[in-house]
Every structure is written in structure tokens, then in C-alpha cells.
C-alpha positions as CSV (number, residue, x, y, z in Angstrom):
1,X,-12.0,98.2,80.9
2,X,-8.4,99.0,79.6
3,X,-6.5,100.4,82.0
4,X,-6.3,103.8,80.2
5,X,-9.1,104.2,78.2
6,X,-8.6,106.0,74.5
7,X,-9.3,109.7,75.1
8,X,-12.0,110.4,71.9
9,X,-13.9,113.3,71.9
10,X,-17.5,113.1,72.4
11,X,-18.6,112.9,68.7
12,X,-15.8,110.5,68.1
13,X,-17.2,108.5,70.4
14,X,-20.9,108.8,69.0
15,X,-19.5,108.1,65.4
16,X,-17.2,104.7,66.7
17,X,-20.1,103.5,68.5
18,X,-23.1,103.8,66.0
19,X,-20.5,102.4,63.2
20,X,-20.0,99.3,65.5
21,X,-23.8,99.0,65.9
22,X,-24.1,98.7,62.3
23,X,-21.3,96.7,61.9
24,X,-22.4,94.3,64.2
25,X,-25.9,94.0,62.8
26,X,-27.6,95.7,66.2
27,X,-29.3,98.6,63.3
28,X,-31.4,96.4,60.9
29,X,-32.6,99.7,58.7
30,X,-29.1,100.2,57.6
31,X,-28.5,98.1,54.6
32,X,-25.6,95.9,54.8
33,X,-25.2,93.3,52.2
34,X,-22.3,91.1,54.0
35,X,-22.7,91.1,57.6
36,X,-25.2,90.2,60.2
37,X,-27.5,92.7,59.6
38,X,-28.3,91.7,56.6
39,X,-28.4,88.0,57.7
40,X,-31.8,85.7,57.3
41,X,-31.0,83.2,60.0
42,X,-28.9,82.2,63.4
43,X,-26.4,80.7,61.0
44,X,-25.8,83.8,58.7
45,X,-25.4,85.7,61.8
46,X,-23.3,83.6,63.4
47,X,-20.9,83.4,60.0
48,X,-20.9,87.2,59.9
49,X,-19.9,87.8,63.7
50,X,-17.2,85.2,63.7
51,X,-17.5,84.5,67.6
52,X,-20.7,85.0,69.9
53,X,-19.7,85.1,73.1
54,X,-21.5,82.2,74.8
55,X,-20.4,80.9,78.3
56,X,-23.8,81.5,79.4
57,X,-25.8,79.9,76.8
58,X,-29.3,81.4,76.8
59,X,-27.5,85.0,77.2
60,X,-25.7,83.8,73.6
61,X,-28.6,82.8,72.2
62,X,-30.3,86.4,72.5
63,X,-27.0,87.8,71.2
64,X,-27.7,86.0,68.1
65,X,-31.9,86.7,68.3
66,X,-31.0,90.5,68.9
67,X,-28.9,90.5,65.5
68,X,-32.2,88.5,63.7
69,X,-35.4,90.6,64.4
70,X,-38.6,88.3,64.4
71,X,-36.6,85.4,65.8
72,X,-37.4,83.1,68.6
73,X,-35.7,80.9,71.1
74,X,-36.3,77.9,69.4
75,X,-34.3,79.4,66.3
76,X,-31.8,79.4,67.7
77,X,-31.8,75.9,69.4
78,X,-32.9,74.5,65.6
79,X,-29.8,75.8,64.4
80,X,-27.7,73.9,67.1
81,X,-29.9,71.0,66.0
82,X,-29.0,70.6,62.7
83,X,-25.4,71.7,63.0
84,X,-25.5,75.4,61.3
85,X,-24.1,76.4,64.7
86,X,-21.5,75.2,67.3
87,X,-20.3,76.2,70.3
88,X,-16.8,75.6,71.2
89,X,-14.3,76.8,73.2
90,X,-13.0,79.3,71.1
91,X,-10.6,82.1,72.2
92,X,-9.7,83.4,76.0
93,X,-11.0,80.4,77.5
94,X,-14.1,80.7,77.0
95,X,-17.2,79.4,74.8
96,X,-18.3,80.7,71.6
97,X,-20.9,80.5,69.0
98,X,-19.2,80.2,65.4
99,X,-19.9,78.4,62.3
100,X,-18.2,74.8,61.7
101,X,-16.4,76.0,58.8
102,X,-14.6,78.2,61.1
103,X,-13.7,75.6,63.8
104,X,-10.5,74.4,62.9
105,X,-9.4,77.4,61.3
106,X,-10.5,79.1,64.4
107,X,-8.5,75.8,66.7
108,X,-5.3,76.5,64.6
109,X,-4.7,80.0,65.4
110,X,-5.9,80.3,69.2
111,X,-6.0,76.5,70.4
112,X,-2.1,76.2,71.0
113,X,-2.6,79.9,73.1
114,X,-5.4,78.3,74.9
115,X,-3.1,74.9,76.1
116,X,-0.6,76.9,77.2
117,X,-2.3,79.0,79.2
118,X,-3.8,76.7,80.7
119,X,-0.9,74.1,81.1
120,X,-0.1,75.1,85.0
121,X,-3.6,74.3,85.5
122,X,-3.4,71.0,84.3
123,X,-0.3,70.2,85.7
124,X,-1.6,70.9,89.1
125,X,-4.3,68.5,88.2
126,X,-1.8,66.3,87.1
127,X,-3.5,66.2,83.6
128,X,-0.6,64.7,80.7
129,X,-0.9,64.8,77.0
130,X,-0.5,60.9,76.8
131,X,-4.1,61.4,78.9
132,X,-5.6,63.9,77.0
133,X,-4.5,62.0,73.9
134,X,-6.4,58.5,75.3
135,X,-9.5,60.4,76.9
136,X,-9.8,62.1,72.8
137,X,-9.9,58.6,71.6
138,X,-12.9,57.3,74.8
139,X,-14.6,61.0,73.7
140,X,-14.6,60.1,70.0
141,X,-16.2,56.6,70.5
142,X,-18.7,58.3,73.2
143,X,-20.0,61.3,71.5
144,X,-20.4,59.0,68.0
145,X,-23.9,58.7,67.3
146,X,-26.8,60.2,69.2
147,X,-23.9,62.3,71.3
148,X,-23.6,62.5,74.8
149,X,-24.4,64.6,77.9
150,X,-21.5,66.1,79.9
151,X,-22.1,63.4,82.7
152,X,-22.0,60.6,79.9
153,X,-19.0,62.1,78.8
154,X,-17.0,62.6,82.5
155,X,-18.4,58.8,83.2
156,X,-16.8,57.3,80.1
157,X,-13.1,59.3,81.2
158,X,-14.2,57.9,84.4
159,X,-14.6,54.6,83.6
160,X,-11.7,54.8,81.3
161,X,-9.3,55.2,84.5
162,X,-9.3,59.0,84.5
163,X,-9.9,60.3,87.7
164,X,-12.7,63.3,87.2
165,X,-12.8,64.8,91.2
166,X,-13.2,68.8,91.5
167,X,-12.5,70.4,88.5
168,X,-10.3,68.0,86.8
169,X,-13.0,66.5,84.7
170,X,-14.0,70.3,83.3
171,X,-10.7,70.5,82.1
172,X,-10.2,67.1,80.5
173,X,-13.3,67.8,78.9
174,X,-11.6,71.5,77.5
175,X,-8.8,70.0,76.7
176,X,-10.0,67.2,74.4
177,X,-12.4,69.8,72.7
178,X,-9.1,71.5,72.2
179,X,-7.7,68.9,69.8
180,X,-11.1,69.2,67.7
181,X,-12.6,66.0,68.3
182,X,-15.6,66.9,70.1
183,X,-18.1,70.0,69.9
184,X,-21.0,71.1,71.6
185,X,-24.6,70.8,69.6
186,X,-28.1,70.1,69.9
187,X,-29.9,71.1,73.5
188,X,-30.5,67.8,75.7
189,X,-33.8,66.7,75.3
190,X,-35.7,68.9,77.6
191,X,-33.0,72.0,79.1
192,X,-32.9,75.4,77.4
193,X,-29.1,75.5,79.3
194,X,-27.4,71.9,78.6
195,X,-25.8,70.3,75.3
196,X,-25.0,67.5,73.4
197,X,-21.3,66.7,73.1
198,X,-21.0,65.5,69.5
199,X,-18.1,63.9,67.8
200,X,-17.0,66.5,65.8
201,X,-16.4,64.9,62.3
202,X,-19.5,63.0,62.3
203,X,-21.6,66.2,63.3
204,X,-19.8,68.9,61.1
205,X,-18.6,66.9,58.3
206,X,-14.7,65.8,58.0
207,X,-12.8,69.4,58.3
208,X,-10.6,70.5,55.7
209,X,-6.8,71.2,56.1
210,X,-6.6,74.3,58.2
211,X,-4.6,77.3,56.2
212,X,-1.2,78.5,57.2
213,X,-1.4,79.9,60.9
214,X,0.1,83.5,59.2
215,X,-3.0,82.9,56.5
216,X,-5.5,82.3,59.6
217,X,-4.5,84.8,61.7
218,X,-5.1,87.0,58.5
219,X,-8.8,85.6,58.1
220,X,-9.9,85.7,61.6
221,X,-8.2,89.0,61.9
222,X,-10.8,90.4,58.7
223,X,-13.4,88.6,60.0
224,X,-13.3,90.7,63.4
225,X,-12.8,94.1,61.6
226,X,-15.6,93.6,59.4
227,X,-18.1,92.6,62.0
228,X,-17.3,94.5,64.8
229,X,-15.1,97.5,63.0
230,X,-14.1,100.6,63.6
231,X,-11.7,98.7,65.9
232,X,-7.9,98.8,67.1
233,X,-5.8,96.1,67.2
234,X,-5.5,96.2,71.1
235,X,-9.0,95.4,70.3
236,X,-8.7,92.4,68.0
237,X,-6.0,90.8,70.1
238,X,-7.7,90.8,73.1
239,X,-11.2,89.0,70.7
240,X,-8.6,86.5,69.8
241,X,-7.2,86.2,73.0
242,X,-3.8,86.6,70.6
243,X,-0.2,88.8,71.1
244,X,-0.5,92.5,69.9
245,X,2.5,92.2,67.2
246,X,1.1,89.4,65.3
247,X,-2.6,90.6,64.9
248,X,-0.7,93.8,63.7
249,X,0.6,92.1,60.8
250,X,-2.2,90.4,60.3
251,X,-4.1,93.6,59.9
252,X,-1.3,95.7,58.1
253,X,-1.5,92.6,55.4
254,X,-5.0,93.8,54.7
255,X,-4.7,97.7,54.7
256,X,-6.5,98.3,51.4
257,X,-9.4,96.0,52.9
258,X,-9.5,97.2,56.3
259,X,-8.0,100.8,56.5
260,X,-7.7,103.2,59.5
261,X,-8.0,106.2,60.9
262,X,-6.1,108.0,64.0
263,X,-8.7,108.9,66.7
264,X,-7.6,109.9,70.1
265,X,-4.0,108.7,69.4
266,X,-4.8,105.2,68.0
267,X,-5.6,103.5,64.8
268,X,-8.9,102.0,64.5
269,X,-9.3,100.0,61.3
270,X,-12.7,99.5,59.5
271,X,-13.8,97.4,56.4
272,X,-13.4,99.5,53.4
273,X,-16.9,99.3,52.0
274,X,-17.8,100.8,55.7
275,X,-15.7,103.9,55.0
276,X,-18.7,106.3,53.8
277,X,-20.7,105.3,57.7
278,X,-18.9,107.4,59.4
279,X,-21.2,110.6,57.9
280,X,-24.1,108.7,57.3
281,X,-25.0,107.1,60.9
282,X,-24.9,110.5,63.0
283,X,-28.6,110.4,62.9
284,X,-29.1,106.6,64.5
285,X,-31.5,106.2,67.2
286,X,-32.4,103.2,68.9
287,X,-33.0,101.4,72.1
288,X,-31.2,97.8,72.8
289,X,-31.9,95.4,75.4
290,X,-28.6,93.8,75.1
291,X,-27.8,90.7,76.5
292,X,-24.8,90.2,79.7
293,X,-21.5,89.0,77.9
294,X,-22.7,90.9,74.3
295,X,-20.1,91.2,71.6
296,X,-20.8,95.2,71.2
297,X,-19.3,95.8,74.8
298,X,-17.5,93.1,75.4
299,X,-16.0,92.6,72.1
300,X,-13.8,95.3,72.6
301,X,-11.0,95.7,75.1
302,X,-11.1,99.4,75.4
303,X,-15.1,100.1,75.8
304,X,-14.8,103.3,76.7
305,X,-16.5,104.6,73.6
306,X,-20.4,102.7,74.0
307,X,-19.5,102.7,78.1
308,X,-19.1,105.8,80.2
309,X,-15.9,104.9,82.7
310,X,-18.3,105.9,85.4
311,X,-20.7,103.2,84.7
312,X,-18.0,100.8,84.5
313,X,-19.0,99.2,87.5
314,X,-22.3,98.8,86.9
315,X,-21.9,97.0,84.0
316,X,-19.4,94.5,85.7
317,X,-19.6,94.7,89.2
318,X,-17.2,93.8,91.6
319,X,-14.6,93.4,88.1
320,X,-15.0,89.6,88.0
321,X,-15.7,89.2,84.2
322,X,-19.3,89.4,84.7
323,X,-21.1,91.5,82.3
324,X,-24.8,92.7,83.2
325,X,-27.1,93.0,80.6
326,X,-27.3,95.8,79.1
327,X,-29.6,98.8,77.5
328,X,-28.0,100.8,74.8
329,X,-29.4,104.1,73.5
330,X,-27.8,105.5,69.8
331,X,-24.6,103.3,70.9
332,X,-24.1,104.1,74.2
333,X,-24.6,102.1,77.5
334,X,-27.4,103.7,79.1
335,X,-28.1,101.4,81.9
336,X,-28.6,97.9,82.8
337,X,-31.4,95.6,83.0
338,X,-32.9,91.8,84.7
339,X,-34.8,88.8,84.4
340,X,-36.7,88.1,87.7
341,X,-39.3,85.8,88.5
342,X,-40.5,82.3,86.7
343,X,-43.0,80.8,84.9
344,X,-46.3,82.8,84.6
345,X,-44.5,86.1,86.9
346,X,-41.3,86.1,84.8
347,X,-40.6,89.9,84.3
348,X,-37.9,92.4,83.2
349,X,-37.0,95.5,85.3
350,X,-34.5,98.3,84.3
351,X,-31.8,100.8,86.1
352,X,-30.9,103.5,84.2
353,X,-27.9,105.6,85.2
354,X,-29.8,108.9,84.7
355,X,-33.4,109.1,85.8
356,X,-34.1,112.1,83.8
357,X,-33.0,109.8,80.4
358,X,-35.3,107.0,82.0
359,X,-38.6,109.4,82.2
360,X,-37.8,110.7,78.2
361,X,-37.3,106.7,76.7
362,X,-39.8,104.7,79.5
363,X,-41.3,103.2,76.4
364,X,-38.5,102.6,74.4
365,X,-37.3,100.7,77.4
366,X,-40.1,98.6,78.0
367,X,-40.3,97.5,74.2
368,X,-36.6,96.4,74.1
369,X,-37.3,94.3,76.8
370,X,-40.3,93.0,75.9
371,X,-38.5,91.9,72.6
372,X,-36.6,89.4,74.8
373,X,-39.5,88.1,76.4
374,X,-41.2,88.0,73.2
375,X,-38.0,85.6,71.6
376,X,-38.1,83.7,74.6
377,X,-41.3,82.7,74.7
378,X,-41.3,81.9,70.7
């Protein structure tokens, strides 16, 4: 959560919320032409959310299934399969779903953030560029081809001199991802968790020049608005993992495209052609079985408008970036839910925050859920 969360009034929260459901493709009866609700497969969805959050890979894959009603499991994993979809690390350190035209556009703006925050790290590992620079050339020739597993990969550095004890390897492996040369793609042959590392150019097809960083900024900047809008720029920075004062610019550039409006003290900024949503969504209703780590919470870095500060700690207990999965009711965060079990016993089980809310939408509740089971079986 922000450490002061933006004071809205109730229906301002309601109407940021259900506009941001919308936006982010999570209410399928509202027509939108450009953005992931109007999306006929994991690639289109992918394109129109820009990032999927996706350190924990199944979890990123029902983000994207959520988005594309009817979808299965195995979708999703074709689309890794034939290259419609990566995952990288992207922005904050972490790994993201995003389209390949997007990856060095998206490496241009936020890799050079990425190294530096992670340069103590390395040296402390006492990981150099002359390393990283050799260990992009051994990744290159390794992941050529068929690709290679992440033990492939950390015994080529290995056998290439590089010593890969404790973490050391993990980062070697971010940091040469960092330069572009490598991706993650298709599942290993048997795991619904593990990837291919692919060479990058061979498995996305030569990338083009990246634009201007000012011209990026501005393109990844829109991007978030659109798909994930009404928003502030607090909020975009923190997506990008980016300073405040550039992402400004970056949004002021585009005012006519993405305006704003003052709620509670701050700007939020919206596509244009989303202006007339803010009347027409007050009657949304819906139930969500969202998955932990989902772009419509944790997309945001003020929350406070789907997520009652009082649940906070549900959601992400113990404040150790874990975020629970989640059920949403007409935008808001109405309690949390679980996978238990395996094989033939595998079941979901909710915890609402109100009982009284849990008796009126039992139903709802159980058919949310049983739309995860129902993609993950498929």
C-alpha cells in the first residue's frame, strides 16, 4: 500500500475501480474495441495490458485466461510455444508477460534502472560487466536452437569458468536477459512451472532499433494508461518501476490522449475514448476470482480504491510482496481465496472479510472459482 492512501469518497472509489475493471478487460460485456477485453487470444491480451505480472508463472497465466473467457491452460502455454508471448524480466525486478514487439522497447526504458539497482548485488557477488558480457556470448550459443533449461543454462556459465554457488548463478542469468539476448518461451517438456531459455533473435525475430528513451517512456507510459487507466502517475512510475518526474512528462506529452481528472487531491489520467465510462459503469456487477500478483491490485501503487486499508493485510500478509489471490465483487477486494489439495481432491476454498456478503454471493463465489479450475483443467 502507499503509505498514505488517496482519500476518495466512496463513489469515487466505486467509479475508479469499475473503470479500471473495464480497462483492464476483467468486464467482457462492456464493448471495448482496443484493449483486452475485446482481445480473441493470450497474445492480444497480452499486447493490450503491456506487462502481466508473472513471477509465479501459473498465477500469470490465469491473469491472462481471466482477461480471455472460454480459455484454457494450455492457451496460454501454446502461446509461449509459438512465440506470441514472452516472459522477461521486465520492470521492478521482476518477470512479466509482454509481447516481443515490446521487449526492447520495454529493455530500453527500464533495463538500465534495473542494472543499477541491482549493481551492489552483483558486486557483492563479485559479478563484472566484462562477465556478464562473455556469459551473453556462452547464453547466445546455448539457448540457439531447441533452447535450454535453466540448469543447461547455469552449466554452460559453469563450464565456461563462471562460478554459479548461492544465488550468483540467478543473477548472471538476470543480468544477461538484461542485455536482450535471451528470453523465456515454450514450457519444458512436461512442467506447467519451468521454461525454455531461448535465444532471443532467433525466437522473436531480429528486433528493430528501439525509439528515443523520451519516445519510449512516452509509449509505455500510454500503454499503462490505456490498459489499466483511470490511473496517477505515482501509479505509472511505480508499473515501470521508473522516477515520478519523468513519467510526468511522459504523460503531460500525451494530455489530449490521456486526460485527467482531480479526485481526492490527485490527477488520475484515463484514455480519452474512456472519458464517457465514468457514468456508464455505475451499474457493473460481477464476481472475480483473481489470481495472487494480478495487475488490477497490484498494478497500482495506491490500491486503496479496489482494497479496503483494513484488508490490507490479508491480501499481503506479513507485507513481503506476496499477494494472495483474490475475489473481487463490482471492483472491490472482497476477500481472498486457495488452491488446496492435488490431483483428483484439488479444491478451491474462500475467506471473505464479511460473512454476511459471503451468505448473499455463495454462488457467485463458487462459480468464479470454479472458472479457474475449469481453465486449468482445459
Amino acid at each position: 500500500m502507499a503509505p498514505h492512501p488517496i482519500k476518495l469518497s466512496s463513489p469515487q472509489r466505486t467509479a475508479v475501480a469499475r473503470m479500471r475493471l473495464a480497462a483492464q478487460g476483467l468486464l467482457p460485456r462492456i464493448p471495448v474495441a482496443t484493449m483486452a477485453a475485446g482481445a480473441s487470444s493470450p497474445a492480444g491480451v497480452v499486447s493490450a495490458m503491456g506487462m502481466v505480472q508473472a513471477q509465479d508463472l501459473p498465477q500469470g497465466c490465469w491473469a491472462v485466461g481471466v482477461r480471455l473467457p472460454g480459455s484454457g491452460l494450455s492457451d496460454i502455454h501454446a502461446a509461449l510455444a509459438d512465440g506470441s508471448v514472452i516472459r522477461c524480466w521486465g520492470a521492478r525486478g521482476t518477470l512479466m508477460l509482454i509481447a516481443p514487439a515490446l521487449h526492447a522497447v520495454l529493455l530500453s526504458v527500464t533495463g538500465p534502472r534495473m542494472d543499477a539497482a541491482m549493481a551492489a548485488t552483483r558486486a557483492a557477488e563479485g559479478i563484472t560487466e566484462a562477465e556478464i558480457a562473455r556469459l551473453a556470448d556462452v547464453a547466445l550459443e546455448r539457448c540457439s536452437g531447441a533452447g535450454a533449461t535453466r540448469a543447461q543454462l547455469l552449466a554452460a556459465f559453469e563450464q565456461a569458468g563462471s562460478s554459479i554457488a548461492g544465488q550468483r548463478g540467478y543473477h548472471l542469468i538476470v543480468a544477461v536477459s538484461l542485455r536482450g539476448v535471451i528470453v523465456q518461451g515454450p514450457m519444458e517438456p512436461g512442467s506447467n512451472t519451468r521454461q525454455l531459455f531461448m535465444a532471443t533473435d532467433q525466437w522473436i525475430g531480429r528486433r528493430e532499433p528501439s525509439p528515443d528513451p523520451e519516445e519510449a517512456l512516452r509509449l509505455l507510459a500510454g500503454n499503462y494508461i490505456r490498459s489499466h487507466g483511470p490511473a496517477t502517475a505515482a501509479d505509472c512510475a511505480w508499473w515501470l518501476g521508473m522516477p515520478l518526474v519523468p513519467v510526468r512528462g511522459a504523460l503531460a506529452a500525451q494530455q489530449r490522449q490521456l486526460p485527467g481528472r482531480s479526485l481526492g487531491g490527485e490527477v488520475f489520467h484515463f484514455a480519452e475514448e474512456h472519458s464517457n465510462r465514468w457514468a456508464s459503469l455505475h451499474g457493473a456487477r460481477g464476481m472475480l476470482a483473481l489470481p495472487g500478483f494480478d495487475e488490477f491490485l497490484l498494478g497500482y501503487k495506491d490500491r486503496s480504491a479496489a482494497l479496503a486499508p483494513e484488508h490490507a493485510q490479508a491480501v499481503t500478509p506479513g507485507k513481503n510482496g506476496i499477494f494472495l489471490r483474490t475475489l473481487v465483487s463490482s471492483g472491490h477486494v472482497v476477500g481472498t481465496w486457495a488452491v488446496e489439495g492435488s490431483g483428483g481432491t484439488l479444491r478451491a476454498r474462500s475467506t471473505v472479510f464479511e460473512p454476511a456478503h459471503s451468505a448473499r454471493n455463495e454462488a457467485a463465489i463458487r462459480r468464479a472459482m470454479q472458472a479457474y479450475m475449469d481453465f486449468r483443467a482445459s
